[in-house]
PDB file of N, CA, C and O in Angstrom, chain B, residues numbered from 101:
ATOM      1  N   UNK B 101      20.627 -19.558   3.085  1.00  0.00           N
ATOM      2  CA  UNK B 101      20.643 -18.148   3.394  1.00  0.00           C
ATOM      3  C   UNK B 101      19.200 -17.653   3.472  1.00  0.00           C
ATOM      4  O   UNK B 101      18.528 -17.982   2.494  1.00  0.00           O
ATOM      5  N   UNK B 102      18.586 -16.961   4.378  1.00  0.00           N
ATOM      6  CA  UNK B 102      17.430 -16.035   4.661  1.00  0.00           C
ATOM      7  C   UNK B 102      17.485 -15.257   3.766  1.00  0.00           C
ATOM      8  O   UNK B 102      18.557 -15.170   3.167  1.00  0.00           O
ATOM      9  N   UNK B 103      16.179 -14.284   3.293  1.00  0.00           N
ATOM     10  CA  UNK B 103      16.070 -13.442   2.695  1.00  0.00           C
ATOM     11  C   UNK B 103      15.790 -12.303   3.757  1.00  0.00           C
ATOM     12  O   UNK B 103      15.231 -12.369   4.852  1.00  0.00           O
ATOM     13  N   UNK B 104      16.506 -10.956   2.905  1.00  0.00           N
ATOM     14  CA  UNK B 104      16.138 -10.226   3.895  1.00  0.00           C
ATOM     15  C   UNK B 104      15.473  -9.211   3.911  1.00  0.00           C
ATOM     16  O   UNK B 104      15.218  -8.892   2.750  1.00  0.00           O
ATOM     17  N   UNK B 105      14.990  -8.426   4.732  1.00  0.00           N
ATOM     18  CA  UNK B 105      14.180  -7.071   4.228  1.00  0.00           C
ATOM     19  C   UNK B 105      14.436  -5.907   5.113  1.00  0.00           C
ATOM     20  O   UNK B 105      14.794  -5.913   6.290  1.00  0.00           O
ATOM     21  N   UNK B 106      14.158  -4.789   4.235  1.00  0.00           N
ATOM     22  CA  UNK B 106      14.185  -3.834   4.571  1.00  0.00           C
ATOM     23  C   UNK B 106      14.495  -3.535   6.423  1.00  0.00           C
ATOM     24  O   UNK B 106      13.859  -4.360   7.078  1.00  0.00           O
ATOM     25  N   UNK B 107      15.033  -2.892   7.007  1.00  0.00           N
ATOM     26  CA  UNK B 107      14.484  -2.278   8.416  1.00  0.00           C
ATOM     27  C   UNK B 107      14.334  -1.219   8.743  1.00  0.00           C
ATOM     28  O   UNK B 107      15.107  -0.405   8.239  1.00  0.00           O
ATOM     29  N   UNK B 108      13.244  -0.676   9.773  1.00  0.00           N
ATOM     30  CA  UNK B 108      13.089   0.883   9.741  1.00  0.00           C
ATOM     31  C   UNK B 108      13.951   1.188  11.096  1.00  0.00           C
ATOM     32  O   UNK B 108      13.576   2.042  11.900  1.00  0.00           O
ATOM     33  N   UNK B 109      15.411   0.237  11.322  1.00  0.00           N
ATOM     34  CA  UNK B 109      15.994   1.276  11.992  1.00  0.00           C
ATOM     35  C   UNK B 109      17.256   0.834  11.504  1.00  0.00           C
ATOM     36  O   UNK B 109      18.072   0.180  12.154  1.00  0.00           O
ATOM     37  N   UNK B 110      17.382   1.243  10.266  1.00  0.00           N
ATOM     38  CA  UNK B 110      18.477   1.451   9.420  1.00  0.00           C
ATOM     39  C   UNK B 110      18.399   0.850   7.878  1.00  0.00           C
ATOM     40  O   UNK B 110      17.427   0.266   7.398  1.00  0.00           O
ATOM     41  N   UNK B 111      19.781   1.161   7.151  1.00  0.00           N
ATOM     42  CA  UNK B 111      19.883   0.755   5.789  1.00  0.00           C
ATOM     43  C   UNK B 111      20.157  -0.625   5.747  1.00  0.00           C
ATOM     44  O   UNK B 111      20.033  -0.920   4.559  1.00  0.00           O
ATOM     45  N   UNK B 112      20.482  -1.710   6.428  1.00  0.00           N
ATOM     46  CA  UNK B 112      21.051  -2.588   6.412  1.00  0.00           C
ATOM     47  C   UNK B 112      19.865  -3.726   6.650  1.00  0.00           C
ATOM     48  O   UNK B 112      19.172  -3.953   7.642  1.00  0.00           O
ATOM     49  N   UNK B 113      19.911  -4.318   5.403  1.00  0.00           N
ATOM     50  CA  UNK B 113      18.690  -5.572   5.592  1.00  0.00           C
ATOM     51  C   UNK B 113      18.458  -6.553   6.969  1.00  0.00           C
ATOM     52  O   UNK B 113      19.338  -7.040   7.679  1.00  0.00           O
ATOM     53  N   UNK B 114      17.507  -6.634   7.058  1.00  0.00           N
ATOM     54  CA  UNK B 114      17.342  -8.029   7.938  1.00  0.00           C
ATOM     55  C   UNK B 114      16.872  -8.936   7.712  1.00  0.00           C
ATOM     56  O   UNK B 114      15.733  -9.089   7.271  1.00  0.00           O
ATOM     57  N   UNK B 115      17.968 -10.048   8.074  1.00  0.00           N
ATOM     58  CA  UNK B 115      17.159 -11.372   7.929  1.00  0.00           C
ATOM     59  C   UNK B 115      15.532 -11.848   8.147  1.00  0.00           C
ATOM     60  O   UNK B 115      15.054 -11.540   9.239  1.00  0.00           O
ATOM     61  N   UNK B 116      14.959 -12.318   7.530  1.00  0.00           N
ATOM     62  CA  UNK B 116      13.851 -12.924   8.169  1.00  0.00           C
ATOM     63  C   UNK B 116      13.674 -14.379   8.232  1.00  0.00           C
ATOM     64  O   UNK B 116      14.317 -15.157   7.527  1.00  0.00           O
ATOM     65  N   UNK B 117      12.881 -14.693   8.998  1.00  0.00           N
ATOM     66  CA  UNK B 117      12.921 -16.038   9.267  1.00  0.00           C
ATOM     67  C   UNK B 117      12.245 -17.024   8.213  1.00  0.00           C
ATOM     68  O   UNK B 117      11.268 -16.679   7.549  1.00  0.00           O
ATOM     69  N   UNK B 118      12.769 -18.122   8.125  1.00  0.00           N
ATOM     70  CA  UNK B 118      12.533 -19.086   6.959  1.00  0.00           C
ATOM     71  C   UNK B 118      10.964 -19.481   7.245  1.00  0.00           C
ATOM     72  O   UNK B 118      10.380 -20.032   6.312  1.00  0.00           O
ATOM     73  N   UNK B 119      10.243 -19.250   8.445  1.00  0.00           N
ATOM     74  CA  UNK B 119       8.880 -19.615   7.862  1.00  0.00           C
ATOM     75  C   UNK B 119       8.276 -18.844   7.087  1.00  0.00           C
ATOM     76  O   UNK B 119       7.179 -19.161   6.626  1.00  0.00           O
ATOM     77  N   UNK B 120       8.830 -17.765   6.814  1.00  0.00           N
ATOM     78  CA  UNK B 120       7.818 -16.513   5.800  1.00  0.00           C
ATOM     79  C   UNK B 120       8.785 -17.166   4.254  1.00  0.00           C
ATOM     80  O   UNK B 120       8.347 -16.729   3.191  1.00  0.00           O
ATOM     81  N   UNK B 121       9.585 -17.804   4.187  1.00  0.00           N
ATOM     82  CA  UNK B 121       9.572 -18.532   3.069  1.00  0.00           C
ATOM     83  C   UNK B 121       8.971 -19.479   2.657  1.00  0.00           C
ATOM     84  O   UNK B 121       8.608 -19.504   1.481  1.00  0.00           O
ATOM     85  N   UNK B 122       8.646 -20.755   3.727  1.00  0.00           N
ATOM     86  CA  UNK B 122       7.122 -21.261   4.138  1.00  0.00           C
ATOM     87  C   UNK B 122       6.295 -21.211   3.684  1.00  0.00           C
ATOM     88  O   UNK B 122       5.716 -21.930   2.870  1.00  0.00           O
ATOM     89  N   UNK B 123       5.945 -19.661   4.502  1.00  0.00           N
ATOM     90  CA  UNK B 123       4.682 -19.138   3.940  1.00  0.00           C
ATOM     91  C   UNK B 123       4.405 -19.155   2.642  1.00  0.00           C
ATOM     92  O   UNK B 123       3.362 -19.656   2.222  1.00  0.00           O
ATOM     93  N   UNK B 124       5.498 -18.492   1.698  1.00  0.00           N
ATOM     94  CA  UNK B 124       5.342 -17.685   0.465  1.00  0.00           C
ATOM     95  C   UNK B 124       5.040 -18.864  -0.390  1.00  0.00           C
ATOM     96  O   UNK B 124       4.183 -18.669  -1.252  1.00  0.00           O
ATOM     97  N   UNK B 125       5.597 -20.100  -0.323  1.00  0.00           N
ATOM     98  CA  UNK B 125       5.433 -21.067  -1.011  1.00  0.00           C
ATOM     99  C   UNK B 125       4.296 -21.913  -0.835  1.00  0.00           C
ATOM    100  O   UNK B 125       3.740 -22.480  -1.775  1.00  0.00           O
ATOM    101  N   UNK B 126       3.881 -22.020   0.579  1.00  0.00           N
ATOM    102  CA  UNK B 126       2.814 -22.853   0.466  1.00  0.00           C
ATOM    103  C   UNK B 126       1.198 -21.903  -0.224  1.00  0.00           C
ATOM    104  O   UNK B 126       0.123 -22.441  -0.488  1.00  0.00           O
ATOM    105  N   UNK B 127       1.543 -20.413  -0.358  1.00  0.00           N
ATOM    106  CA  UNK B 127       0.425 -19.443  -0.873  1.00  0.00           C
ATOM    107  C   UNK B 127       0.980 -19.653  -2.109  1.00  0.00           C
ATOM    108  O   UNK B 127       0.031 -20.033  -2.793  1.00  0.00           O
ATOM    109  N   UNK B 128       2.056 -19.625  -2.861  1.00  0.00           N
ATOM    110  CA  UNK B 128       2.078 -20.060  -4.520  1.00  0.00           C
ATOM    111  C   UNK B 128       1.663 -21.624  -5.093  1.00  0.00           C
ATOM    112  O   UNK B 128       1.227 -22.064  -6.157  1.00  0.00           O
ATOM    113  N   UNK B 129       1.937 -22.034  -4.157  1.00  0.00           N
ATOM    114  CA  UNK B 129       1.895 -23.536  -4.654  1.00  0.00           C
ATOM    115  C   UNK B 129       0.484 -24.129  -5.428  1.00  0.00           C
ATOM    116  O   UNK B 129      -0.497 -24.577  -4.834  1.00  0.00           O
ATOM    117  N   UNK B 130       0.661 -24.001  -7.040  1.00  0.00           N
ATOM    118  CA  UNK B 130      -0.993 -24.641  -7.564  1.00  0.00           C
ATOM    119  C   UNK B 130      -1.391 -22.821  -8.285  1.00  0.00           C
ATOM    120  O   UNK B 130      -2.212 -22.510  -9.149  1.00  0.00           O
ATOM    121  N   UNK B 131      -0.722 -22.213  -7.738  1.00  0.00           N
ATOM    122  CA  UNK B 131      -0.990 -21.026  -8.439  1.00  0.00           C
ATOM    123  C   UNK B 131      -0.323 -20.070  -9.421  1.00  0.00           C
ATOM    124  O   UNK B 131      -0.684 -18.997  -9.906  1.00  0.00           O
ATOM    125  N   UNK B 132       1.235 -21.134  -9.606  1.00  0.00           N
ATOM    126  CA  UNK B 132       1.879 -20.386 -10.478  1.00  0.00           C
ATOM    127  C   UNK B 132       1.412 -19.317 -11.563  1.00  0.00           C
ATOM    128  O   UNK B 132       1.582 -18.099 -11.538  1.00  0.00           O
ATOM    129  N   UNK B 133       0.689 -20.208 -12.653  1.00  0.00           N
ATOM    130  CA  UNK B 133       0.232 -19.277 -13.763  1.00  0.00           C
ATOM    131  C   UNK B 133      -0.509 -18.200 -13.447  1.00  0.00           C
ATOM    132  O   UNK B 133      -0.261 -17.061 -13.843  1.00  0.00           O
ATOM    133  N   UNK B 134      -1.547 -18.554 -12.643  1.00  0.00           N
ATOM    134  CA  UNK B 134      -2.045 -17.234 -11.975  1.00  0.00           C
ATOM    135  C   UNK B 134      -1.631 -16.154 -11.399  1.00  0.00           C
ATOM    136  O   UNK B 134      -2.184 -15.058 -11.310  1.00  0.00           O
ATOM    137  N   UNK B 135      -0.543 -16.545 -10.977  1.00  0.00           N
ATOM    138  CA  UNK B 135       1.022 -15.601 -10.362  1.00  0.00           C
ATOM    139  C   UNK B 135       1.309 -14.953 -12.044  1.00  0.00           C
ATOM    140  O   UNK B 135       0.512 -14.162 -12.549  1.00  0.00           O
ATOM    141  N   UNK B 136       2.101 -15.256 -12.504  1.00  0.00           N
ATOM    142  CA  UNK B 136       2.430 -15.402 -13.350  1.00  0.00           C
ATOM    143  C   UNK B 136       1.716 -13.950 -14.656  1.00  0.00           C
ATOM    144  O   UNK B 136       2.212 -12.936 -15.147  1.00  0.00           O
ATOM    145  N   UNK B 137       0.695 -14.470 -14.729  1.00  0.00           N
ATOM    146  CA  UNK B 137      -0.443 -13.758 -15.432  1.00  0.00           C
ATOM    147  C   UNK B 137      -0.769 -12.389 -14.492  1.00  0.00           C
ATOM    148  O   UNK B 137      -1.198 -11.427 -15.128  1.00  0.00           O
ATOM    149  N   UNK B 138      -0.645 -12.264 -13.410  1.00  0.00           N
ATOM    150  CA  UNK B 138      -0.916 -11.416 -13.123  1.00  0.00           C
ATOM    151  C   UNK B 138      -0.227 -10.184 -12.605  1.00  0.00           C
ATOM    152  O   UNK B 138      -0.686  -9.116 -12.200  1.00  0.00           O
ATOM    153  N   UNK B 139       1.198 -10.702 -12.751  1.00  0.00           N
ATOM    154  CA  UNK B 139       2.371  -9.539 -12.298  1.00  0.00           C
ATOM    155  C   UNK B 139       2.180  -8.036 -13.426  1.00  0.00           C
ATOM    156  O   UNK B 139       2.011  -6.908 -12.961  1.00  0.00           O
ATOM    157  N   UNK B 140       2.251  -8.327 -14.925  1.00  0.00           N
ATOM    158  CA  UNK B 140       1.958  -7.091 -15.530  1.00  0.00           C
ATOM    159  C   UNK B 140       0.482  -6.270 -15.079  1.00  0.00           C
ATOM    160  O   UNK B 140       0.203  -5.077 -14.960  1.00  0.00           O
ATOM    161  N   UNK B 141      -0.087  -7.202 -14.944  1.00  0.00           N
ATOM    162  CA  UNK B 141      -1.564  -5.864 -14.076  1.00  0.00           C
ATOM    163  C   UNK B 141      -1.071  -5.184 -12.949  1.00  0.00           C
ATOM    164  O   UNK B 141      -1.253  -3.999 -12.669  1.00  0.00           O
ATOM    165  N   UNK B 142      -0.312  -6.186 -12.206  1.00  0.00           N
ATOM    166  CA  UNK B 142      -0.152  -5.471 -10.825  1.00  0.00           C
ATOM    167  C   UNK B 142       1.353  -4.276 -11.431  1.00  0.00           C
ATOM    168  O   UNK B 142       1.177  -3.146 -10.975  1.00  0.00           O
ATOM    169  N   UNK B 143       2.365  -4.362 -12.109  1.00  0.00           N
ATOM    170  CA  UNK B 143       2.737  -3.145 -12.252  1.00  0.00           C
ATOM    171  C   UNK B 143       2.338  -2.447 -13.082  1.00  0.00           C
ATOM    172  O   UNK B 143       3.088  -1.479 -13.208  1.00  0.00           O
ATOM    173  N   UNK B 144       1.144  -2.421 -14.039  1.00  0.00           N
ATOM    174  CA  UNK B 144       0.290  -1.156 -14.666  1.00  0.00           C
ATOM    175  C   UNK B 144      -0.599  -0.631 -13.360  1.00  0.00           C
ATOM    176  O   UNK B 144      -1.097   0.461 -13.083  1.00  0.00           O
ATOM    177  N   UNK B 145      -0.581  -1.276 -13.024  1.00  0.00           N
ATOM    178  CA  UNK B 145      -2.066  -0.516 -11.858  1.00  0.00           C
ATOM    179  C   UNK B 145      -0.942   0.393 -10.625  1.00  0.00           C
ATOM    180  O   UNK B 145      -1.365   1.367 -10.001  1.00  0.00           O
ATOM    181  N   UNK B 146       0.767  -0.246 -10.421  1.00  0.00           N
ATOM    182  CA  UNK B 146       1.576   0.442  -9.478  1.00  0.00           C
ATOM    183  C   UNK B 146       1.522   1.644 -10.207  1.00  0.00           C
ATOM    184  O   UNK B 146       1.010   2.626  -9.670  1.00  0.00           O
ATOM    185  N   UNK B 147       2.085   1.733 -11.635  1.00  0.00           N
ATOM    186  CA  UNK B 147       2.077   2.684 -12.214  1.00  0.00           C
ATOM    187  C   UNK B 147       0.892   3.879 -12.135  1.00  0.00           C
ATOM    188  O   UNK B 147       0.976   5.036 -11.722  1.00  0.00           O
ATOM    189  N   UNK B 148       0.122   3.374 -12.516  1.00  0.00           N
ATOM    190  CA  UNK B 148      -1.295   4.435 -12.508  1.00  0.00           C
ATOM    191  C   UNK B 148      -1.670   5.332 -11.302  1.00  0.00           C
ATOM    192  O   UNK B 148      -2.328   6.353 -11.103  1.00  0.00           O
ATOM    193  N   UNK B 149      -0.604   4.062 -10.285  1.00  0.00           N
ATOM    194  CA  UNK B 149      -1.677   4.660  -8.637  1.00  0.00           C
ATOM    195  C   UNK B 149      -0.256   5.847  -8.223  1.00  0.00           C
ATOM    196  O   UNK B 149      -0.303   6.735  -7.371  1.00  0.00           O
ATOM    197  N   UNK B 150       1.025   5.473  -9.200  1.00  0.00           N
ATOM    198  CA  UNK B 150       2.465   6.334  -8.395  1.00  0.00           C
ATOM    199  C   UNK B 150       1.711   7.622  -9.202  1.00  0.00           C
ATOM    200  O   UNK B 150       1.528   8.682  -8.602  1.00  0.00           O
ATOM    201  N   UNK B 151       1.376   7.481 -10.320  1.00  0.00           N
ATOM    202  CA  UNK B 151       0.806   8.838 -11.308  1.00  0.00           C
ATOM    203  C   UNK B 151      -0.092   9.782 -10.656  1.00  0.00           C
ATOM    204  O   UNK B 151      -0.073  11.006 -10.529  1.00  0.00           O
ATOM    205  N   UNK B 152      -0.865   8.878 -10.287  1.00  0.00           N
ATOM    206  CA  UNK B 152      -2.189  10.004  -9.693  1.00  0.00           C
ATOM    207  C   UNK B 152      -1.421  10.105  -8.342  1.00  0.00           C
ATOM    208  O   UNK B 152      -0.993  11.258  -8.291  1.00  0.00           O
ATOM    209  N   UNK B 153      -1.130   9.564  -7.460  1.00  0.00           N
ATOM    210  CA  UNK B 153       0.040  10.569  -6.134  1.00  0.00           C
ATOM    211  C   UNK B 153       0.428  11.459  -6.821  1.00  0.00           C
ATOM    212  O   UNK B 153      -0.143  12.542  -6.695  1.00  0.00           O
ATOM    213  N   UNK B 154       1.512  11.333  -7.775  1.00  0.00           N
ATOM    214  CA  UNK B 154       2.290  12.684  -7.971  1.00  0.00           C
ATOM    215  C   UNK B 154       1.293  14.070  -8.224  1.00  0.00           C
ATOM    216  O   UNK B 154       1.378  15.238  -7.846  1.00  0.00           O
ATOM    217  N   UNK B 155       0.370  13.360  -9.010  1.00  0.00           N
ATOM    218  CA  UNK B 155      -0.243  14.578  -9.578  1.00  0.00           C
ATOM    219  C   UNK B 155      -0.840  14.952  -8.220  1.00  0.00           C
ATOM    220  O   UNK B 155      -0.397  16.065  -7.938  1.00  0.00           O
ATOM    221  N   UNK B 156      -1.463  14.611  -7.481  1.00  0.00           N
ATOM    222  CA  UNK B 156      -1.891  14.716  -5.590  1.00  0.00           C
ATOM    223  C   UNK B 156      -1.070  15.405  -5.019  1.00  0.00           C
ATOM    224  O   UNK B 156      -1.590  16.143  -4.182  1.00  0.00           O
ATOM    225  N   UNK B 157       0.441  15.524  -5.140  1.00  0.00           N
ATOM    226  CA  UNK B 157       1.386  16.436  -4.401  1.00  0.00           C
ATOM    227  C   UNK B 157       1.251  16.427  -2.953  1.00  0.00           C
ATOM    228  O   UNK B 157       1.391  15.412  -2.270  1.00  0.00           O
ATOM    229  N   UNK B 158       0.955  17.662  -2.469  1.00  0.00           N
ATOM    230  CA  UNK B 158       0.734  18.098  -0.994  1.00  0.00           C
ATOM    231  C   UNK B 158      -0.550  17.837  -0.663  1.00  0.00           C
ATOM    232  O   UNK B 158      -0.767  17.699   0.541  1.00  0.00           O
ATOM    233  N   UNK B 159      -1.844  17.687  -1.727  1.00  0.00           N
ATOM    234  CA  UNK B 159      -3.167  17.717  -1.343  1.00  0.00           C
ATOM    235  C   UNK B 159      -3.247  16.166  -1.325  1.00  0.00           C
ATOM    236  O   UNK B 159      -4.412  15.871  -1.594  1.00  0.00           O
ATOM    237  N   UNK B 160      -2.500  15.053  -1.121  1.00  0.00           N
ATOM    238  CA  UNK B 160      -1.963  13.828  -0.840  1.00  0.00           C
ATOM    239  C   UNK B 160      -2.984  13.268   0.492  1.00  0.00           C
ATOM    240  O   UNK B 160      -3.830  12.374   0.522  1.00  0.00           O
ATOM    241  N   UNK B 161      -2.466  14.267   1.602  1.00  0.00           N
ATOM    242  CA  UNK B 161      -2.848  13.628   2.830  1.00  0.00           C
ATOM    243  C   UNK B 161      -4.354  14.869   3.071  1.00  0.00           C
ATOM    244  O   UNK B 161      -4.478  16.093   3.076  1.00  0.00           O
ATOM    245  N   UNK B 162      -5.192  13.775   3.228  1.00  0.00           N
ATOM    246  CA  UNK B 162      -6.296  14.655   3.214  1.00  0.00           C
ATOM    247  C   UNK B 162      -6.706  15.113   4.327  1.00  0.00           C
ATOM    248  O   UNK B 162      -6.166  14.750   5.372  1.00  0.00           O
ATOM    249  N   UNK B 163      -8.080  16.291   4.312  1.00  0.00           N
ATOM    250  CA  UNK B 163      -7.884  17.274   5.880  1.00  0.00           C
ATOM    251  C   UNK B 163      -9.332  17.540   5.931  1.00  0.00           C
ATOM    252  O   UNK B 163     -10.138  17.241   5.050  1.00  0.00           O
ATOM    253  N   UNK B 164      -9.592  18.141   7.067  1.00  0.00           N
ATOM    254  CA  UNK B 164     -11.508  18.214   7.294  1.00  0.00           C
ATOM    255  C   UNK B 164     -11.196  19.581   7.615  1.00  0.00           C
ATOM    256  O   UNK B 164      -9.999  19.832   7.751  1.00  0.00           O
ATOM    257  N   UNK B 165     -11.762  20.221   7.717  1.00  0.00           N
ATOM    258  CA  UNK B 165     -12.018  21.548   8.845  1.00  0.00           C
ATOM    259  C   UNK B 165     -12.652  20.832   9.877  1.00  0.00           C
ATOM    260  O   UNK B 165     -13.309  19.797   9.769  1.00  0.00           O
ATOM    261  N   UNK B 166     -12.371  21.541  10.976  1.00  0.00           N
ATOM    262  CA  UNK B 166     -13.225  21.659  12.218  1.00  0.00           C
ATOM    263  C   UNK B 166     -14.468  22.140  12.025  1.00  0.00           C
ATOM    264  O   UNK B 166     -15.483  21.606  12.471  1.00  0.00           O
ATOM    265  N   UNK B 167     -14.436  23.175  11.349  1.00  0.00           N
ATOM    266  CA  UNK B 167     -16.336  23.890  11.160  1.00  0.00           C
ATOM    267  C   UNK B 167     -16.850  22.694   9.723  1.00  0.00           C
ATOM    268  O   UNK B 167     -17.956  23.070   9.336  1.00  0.00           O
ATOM    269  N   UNK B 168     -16.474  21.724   9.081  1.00  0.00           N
ATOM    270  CA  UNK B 168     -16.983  20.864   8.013  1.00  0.00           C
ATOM    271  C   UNK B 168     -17.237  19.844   8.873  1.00  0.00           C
ATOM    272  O   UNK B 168     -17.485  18.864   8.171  1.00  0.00           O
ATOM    273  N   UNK B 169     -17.311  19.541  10.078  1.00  0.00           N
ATOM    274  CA  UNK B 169     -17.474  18.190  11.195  1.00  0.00           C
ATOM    275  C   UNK B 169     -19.058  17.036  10.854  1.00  0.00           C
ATOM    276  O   UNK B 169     -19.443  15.879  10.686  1.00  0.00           O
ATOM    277  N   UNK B 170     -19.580  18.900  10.961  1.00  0.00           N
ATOM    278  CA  UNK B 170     -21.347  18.263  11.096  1.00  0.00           C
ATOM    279  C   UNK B 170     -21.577  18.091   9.180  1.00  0.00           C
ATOM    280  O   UNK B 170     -22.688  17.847   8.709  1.00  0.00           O
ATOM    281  N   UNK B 171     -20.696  18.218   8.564  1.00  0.00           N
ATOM    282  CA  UNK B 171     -21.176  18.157   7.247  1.00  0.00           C
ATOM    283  C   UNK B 171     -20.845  16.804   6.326  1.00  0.00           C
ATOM    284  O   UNK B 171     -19.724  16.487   5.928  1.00  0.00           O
ATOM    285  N   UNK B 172     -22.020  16.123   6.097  1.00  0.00           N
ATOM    286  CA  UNK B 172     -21.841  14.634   6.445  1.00  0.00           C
ATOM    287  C   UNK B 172     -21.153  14.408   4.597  1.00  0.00           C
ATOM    288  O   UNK B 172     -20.690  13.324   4.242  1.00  0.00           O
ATOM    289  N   UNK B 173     -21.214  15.470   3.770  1.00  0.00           N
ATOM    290  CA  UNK B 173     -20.927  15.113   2.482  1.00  0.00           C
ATOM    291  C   UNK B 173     -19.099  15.152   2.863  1.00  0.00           C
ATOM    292  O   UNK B 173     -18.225  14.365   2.497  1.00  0.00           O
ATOM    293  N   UNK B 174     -19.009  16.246   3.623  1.00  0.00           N
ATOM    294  CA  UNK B 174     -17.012  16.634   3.868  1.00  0.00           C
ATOM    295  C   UNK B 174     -16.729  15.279   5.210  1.00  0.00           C
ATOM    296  O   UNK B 174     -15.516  15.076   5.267  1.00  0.00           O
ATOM    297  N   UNK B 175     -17.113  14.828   5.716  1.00  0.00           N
ATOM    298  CA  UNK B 175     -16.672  13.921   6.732  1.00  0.00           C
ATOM    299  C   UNK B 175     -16.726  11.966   5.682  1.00  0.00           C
ATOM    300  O   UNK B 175     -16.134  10.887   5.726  1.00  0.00           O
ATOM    301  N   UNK B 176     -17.900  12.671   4.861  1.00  0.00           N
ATOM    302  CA  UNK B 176     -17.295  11.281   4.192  1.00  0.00           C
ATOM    303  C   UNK B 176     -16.417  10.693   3.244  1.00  0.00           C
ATOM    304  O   UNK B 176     -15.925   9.578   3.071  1.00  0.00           O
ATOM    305  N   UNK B 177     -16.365  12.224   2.470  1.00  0.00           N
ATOM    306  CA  UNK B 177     -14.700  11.958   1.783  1.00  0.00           C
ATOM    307  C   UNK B 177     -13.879  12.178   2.783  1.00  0.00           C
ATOM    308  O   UNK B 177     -13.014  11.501   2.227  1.00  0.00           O
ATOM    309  N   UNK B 178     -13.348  12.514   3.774  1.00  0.00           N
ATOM    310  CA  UNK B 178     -12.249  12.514   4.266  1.00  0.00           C
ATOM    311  C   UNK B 178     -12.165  11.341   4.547  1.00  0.00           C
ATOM    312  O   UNK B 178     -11.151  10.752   4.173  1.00  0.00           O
ATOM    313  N   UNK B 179     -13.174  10.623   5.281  1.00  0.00           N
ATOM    314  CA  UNK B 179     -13.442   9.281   5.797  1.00  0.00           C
ATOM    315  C   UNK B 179     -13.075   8.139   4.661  1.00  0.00           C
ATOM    316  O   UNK B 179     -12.693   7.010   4.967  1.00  0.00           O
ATOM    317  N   UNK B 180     -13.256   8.621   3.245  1.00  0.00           N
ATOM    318  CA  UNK B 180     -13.223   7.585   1.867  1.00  0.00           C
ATOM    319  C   UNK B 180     -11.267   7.618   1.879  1.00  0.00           C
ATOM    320  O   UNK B 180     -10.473   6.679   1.817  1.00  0.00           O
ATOM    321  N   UNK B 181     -11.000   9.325   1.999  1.00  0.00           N
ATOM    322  CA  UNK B 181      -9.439   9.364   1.581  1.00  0.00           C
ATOM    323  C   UNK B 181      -8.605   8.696   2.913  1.00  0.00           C
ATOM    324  O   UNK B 181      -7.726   7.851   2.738  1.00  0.00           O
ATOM    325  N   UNK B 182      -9.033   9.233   4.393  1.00  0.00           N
ATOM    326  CA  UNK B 182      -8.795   8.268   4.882  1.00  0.00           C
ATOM    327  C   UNK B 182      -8.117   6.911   5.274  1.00  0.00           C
ATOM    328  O   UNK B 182      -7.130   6.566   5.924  1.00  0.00           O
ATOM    329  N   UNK B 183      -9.375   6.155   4.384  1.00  0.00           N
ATOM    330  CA  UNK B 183      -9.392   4.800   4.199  1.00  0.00           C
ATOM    331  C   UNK B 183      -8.275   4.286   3.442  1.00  0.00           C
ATOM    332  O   UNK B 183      -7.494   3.387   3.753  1.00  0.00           O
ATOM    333  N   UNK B 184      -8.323   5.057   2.310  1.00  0.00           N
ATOM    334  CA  UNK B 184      -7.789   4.929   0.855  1.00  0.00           C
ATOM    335  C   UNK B 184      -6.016   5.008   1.528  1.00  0.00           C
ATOM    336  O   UNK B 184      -5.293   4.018   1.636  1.00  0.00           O
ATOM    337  N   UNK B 185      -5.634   6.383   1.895  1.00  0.00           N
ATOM    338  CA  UNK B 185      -4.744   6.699   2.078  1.00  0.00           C
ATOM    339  C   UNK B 185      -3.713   6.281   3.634  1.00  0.00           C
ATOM    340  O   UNK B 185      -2.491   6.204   3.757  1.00  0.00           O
ATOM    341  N   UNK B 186      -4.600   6.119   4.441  1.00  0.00           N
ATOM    342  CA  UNK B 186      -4.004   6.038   6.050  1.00  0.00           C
ATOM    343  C   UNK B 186      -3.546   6.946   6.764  1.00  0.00           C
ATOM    344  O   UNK B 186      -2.825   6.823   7.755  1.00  0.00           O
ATOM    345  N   UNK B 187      -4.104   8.257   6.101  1.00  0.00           N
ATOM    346  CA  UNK B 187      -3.158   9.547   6.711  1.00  0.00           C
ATOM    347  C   UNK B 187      -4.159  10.995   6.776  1.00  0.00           C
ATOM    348  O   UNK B 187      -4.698  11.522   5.803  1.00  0.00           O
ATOM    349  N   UNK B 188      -4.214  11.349   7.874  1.00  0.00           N
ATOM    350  CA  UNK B 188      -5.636  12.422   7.341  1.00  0.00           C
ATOM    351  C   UNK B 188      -5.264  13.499   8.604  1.00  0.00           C
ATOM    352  O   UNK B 188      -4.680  13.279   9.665  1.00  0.00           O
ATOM    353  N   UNK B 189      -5.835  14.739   8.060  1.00  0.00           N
ATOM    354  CA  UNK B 189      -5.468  16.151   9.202  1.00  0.00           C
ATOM    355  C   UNK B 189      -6.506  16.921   9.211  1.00  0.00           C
ATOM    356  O   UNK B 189      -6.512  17.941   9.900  1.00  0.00           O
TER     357      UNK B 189
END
């Protein structure tokens, strides 16, 4: 049986193809413990990063003014959140 994932044109999983099982194994293989060891960091750090979103709310997706264009301190945080985020207005 395939594993399946998510699809964005509907609720109903989709198969994927057995080389991304392949994949997944020949990138674990020799690295278990390191896997292993490192799953609780990676959900303290999910945690920390869902925390600070929430507390972000609506000021989430970040925005420039039009008159802040030429202002190289406001074009480079937007440019940092941006980066950070993938979503900017």
């Amino acid at each position: 049986m395939e594993p399946s994932a998510l699809s964005f044109w509907g609720p109903d999983p989709v198969p994927l193809p057995q080389r991304f099982a392949r994949i997944k194994r020949s990138l674990m293989a020799g690295h278990e413990a390191e896997l292993a060891a490192c799953w609780p960091r990676l959900v303290r750090a999910l945690g920390a990063e869902a925390e600070h979103l929430e507390c972000l709310g609506a000021h989430l997706v970040p925005s420039v003014e039009f008159a802040d264009l030429d202002d190289a301190a406001q074009t480079a945080r937007f440019g940092r959140d941006l980066r950070r985020y993938g979503v900017g207005v």
